[in-house]
C-alpha positions as CSV (number, residue, x, y, z in Angstrom):
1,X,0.0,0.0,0.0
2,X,2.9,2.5,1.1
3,X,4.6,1.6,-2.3
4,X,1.3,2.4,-4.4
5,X,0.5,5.5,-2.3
6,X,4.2,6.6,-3.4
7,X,3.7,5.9,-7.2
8,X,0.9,7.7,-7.0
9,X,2.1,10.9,-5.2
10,X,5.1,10.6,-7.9
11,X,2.6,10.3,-10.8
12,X,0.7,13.8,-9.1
13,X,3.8,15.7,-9.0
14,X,4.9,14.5,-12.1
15,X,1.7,16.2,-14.0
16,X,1.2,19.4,-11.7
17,X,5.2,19.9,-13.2
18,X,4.1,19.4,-16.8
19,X,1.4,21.6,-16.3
20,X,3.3,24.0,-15.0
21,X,5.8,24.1,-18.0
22,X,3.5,23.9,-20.8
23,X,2.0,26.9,-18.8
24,X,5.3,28.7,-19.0
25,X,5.9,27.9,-22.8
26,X,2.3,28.9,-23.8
27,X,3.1,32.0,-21.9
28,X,6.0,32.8,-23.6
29,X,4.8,31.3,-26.8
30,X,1.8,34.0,-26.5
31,X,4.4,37.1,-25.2
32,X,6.7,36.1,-28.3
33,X,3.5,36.6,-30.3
34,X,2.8,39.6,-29.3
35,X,6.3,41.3,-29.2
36,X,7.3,40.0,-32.6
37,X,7.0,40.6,-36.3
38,X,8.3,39.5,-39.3
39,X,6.8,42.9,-40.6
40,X,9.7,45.0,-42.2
41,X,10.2,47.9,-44.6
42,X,9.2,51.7,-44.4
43,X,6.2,54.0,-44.3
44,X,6.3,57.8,-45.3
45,X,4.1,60.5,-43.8
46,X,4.3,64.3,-44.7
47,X,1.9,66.9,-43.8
48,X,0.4,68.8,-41.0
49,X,2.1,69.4,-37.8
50,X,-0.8,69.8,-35.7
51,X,-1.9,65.9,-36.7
52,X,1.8,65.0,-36.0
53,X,1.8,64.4,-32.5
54,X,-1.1,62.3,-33.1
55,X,0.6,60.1,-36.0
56,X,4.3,59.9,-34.2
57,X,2.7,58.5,-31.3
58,X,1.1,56.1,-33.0
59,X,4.9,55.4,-34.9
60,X,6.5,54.8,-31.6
61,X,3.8,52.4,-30.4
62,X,3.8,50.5,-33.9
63,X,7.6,50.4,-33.8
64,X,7.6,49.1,-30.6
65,X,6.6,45.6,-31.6
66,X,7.5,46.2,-35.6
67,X,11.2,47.4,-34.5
68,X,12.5,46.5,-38.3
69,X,9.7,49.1,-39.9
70,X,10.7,52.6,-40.5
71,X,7.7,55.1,-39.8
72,X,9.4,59.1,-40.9
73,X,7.0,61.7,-39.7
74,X,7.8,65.1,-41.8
75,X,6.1,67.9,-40.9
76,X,5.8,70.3,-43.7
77,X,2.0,71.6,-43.2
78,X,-0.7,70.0,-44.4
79,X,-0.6,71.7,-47.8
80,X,3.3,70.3,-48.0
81,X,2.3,67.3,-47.4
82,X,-0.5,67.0,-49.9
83,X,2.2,68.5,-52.6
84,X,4.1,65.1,-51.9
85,X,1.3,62.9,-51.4
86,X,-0.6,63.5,-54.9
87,X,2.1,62.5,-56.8
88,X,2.8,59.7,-55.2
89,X,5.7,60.1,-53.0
90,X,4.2,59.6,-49.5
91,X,1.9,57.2,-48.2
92,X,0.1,58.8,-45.7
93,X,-0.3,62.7,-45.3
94,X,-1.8,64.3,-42.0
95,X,-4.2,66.8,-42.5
96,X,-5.5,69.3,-40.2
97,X,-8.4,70.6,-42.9
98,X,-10.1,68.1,-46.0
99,X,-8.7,67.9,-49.4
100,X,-8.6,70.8,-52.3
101,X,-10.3,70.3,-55.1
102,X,-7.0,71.0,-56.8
103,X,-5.2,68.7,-54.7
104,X,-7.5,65.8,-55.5
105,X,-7.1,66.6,-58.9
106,X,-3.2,66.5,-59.2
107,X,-3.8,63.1,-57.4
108,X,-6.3,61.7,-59.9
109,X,-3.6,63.5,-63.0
110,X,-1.2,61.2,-61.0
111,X,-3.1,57.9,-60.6
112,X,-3.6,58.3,-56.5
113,X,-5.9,56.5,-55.1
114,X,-6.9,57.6,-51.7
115,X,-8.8,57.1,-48.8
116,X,-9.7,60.2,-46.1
117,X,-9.5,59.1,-42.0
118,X,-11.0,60.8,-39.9
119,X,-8.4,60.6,-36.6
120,X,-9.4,63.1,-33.8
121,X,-11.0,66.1,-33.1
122,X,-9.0,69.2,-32.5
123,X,-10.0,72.8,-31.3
124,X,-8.2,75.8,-32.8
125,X,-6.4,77.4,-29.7
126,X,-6.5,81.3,-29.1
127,X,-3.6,81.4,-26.7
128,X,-1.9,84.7,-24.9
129,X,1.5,84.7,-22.5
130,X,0.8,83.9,-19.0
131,X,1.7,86.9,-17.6
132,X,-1.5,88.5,-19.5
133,X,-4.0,89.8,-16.9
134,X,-6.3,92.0,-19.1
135,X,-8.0,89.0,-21.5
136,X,-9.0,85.8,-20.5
137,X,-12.4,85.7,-23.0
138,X,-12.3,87.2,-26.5
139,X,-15.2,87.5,-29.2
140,X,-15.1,86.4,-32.7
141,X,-15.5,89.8,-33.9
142,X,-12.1,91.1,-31.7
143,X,-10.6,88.3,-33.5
144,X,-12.0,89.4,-36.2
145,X,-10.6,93.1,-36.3
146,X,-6.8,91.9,-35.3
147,X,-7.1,89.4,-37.9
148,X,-8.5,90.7,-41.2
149,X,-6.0,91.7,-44.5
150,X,-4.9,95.4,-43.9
151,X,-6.4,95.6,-40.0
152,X,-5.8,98.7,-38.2
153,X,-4.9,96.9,-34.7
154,X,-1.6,97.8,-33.5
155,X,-2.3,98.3,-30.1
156,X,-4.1,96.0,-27.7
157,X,-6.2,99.4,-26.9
158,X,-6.8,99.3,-30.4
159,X,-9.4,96.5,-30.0
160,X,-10.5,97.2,-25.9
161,X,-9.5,101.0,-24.8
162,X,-9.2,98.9,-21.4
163,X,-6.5,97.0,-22.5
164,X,-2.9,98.6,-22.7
165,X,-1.5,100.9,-25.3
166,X,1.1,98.1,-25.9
167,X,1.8,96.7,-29.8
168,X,0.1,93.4,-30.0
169,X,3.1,90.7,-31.2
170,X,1.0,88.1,-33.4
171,X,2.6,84.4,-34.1
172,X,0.4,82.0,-36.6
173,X,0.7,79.5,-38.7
174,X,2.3,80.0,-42.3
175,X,0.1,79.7,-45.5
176,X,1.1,75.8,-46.2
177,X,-0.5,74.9,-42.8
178,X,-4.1,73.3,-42.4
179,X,-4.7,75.5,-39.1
180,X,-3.9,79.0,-41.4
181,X,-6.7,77.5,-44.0
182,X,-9.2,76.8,-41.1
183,X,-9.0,79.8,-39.4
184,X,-8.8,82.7,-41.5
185,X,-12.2,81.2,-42.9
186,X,-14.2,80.9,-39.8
187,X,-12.8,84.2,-38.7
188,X,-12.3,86.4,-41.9
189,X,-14.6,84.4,-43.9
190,X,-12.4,83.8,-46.5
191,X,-9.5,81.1,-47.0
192,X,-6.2,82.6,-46.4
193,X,-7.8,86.1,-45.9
194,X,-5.4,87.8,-43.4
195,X,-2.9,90.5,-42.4
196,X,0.9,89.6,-43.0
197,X,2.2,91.8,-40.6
198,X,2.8,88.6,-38.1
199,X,5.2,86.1,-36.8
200,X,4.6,82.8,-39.5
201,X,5.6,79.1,-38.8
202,X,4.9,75.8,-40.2
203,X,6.4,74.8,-36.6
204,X,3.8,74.8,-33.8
205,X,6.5,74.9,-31.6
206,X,8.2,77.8,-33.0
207,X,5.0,79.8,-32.4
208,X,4.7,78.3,-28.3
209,X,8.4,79.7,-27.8
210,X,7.2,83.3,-29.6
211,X,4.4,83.1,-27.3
212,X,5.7,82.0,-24.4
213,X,8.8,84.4,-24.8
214,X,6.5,87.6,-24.9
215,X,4.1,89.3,-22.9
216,X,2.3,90.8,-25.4
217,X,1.7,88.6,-27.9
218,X,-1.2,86.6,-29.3
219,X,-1.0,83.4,-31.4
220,X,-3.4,80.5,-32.0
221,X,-2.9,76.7,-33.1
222,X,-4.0,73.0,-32.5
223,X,-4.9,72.5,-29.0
224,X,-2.5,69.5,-28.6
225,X,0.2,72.3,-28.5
226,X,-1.2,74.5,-25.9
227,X,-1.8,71.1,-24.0
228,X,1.4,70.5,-23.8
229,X,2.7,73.9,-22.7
230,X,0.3,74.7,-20.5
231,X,2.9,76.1,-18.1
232,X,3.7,78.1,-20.2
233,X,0.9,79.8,-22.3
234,X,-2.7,80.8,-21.5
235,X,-5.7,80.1,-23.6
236,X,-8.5,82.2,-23.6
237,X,-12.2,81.4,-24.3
238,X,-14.0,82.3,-27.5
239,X,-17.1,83.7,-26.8
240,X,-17.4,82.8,-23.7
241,X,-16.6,79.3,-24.4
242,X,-13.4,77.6,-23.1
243,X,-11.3,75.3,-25.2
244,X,-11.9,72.0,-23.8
245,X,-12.3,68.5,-24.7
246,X,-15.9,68.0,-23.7
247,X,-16.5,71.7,-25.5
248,X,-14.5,70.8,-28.6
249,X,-16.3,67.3,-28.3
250,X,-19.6,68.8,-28.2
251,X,-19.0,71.1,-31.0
252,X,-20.0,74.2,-28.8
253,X,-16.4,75.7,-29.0
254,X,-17.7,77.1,-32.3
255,X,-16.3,78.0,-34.8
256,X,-12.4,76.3,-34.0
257,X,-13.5,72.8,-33.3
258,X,-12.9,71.1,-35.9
259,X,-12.1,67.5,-37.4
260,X,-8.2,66.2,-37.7
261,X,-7.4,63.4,-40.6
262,X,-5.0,61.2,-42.3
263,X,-5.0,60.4,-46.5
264,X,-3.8,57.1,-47.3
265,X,-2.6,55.8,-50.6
266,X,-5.0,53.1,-51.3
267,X,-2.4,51.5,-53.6
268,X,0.1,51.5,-50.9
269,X,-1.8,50.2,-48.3
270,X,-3.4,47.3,-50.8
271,X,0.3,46.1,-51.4
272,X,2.8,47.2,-49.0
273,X,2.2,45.0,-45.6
274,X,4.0,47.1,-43.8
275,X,1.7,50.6,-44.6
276,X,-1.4,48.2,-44.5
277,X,-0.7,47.1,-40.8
278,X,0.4,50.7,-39.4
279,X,-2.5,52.1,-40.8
280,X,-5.0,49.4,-39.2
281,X,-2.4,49.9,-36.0
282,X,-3.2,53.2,-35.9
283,X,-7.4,53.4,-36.3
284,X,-7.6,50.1,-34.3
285,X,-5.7,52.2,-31.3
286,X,-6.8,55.4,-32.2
287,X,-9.8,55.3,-28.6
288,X,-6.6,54.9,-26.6
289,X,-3.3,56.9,-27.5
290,X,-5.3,59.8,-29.4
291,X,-6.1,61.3,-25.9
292,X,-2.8,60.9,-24.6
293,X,-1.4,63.5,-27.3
294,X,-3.9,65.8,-26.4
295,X,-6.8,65.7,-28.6
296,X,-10.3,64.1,-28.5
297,X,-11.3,60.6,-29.9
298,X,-14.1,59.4,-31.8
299,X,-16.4,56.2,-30.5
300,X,-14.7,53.1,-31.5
301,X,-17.9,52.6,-33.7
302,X,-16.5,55.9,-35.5
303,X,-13.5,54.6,-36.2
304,X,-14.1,51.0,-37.0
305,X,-16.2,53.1,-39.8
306,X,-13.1,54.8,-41.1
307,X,-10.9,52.1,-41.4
308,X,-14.0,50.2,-43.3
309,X,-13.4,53.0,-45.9
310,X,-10.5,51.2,-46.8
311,X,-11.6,47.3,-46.7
């Protein structure tokens, strides 16, 4: 009896143990899955740099587990990017404002097949230096009269006799940029229908140091950017209406909320792997790292509507 009990207790241990390591192989097995790919080659994107925090996270979380796929981010504004992406020479482009009927026609003269993506929603940013204690709510039509082509505004007083005789130091985006399109429409009523007496960049960041640098000033761009330098700029409300995500959600921070998108080359995505998976990488995350950059998220439902755009 003592020798069967023993045989037994040997045959008990003997399975719990190859449990126990097929456990730890599966588990690896399943980790080795997830952390590897056999993907390789690279994937181009040019275009707006407000969309570009949005797409170079996404590059550095595809890259993680695709290490020997090369994602380049430019950032050349969205109408730089579209110049490169109608002829064929980028894959993706980010876009902070929908297609030209010019642009889509030097991609149909070029045999470009695309698809548009909606990505995230984005709220046009009117920001001011900290240190600026006389504005913290501006209208539409004060925007209006520092804004328009040949506007007589030097002067903050020029706009509010309450506000300082001090000259009003403006940063904005340049005319190749998405953000300059968007804005001088909802606000001059006319496409690119501005002064030029200002500070221009296609480099948000450019415009947060000129900002940021001068007490002053005034600027705007996408809200990721003043997101991320909070500490270091102040954003006033439009109308009464703050810049925030439920606001810009909700579509009452009127008229800057806006959509953001990416163009993909339906040819390269239909046969190039590698362009194929970041692009399903990136709508099939898009709920979870979109907010992280700054910027609101569709539904899931949204975006499993996008990507069917493509299928």
């Amino acid at each position: 009896m003592k020798k069967l009990f023993k045989l037994k207790l040997t045959l008990i241990l003997v399975s719990i143990l190859s449990l126990l390591l097929f456990a730890g192989c599966s588990t690896d097995e399943e980790k080795s899955d997830d952390t590897s790919s056999d993907l390789n080659g690279e994937v181009e994107v040019d275009g707006s740099s407000t969309v570009y925090p949005v797409t170079m996270a996404m590059a550095e979380e595809f890259q993680a587990s695709n290490p020997d796929v090369q994602v380049t981010v430019g950032v050349s504004g969205t109408g730089g990017g579209m110049k490169r992406f109608t002829t064929g020479d980028t894959s993706i482009s980010n876009a902070s404002r929908p297609i030209k009927e010019e642009e889509s026609k030097k991609a149909e003269e070029n045999n470009v097949e695309f698809s548009e993506l909606k990505v995230a929603l984005d709220g046009i940013s009117v920001v001011v230096n900290p240190s600026n204690d006389w504005v913290d709510d501006i209208t539409i039509e004060d925007l209006n009269k520092i804004w328009e082509p040949n506007s007589s505004v030097k002067m903050w007083s020029d706009v509010n006799p309450e506000w300082p005789e001090e000259e009003i130091k403006l940063y904005g985006p340049g005319t190749d940029s998405g953000t300059f399109d968007y804005f001088t429409e909802a606000i001059n009523g006319e496409e690119g229908a501005i002064r030029t007496d200002f500070t221009a960049s296609e480099d948000d960041n450019v415009l947060v140091q000129g900002i940021s640098g001068d007490k002053y000033s005034l600027g705007y761009f996408g809200y990721a950017y003043y997101e991320e330098n909070k500490d270091k700029l102040k954003a006033l409300s439009i109308n009464g209406v703050e810049p925030t995500p439920e606001n810009i959600e909700s579509g009452k921070y009127t008229p800057l909320s806006r959509p953001l998108f990416i163009y993909v080359n339906k040819d390269h995505y239909n046969n190039q792997n590698q362009v194929k998976e970041f692009v399903n990488y990136y709508i099939n995350n898009a709920t979870e790292i979109v907010p992280s950059t700054g910027y609101v998220a569709l539904s899931k439902e949204k975006y499993e509507e996008e990507l069917n755009k493509l299928k």
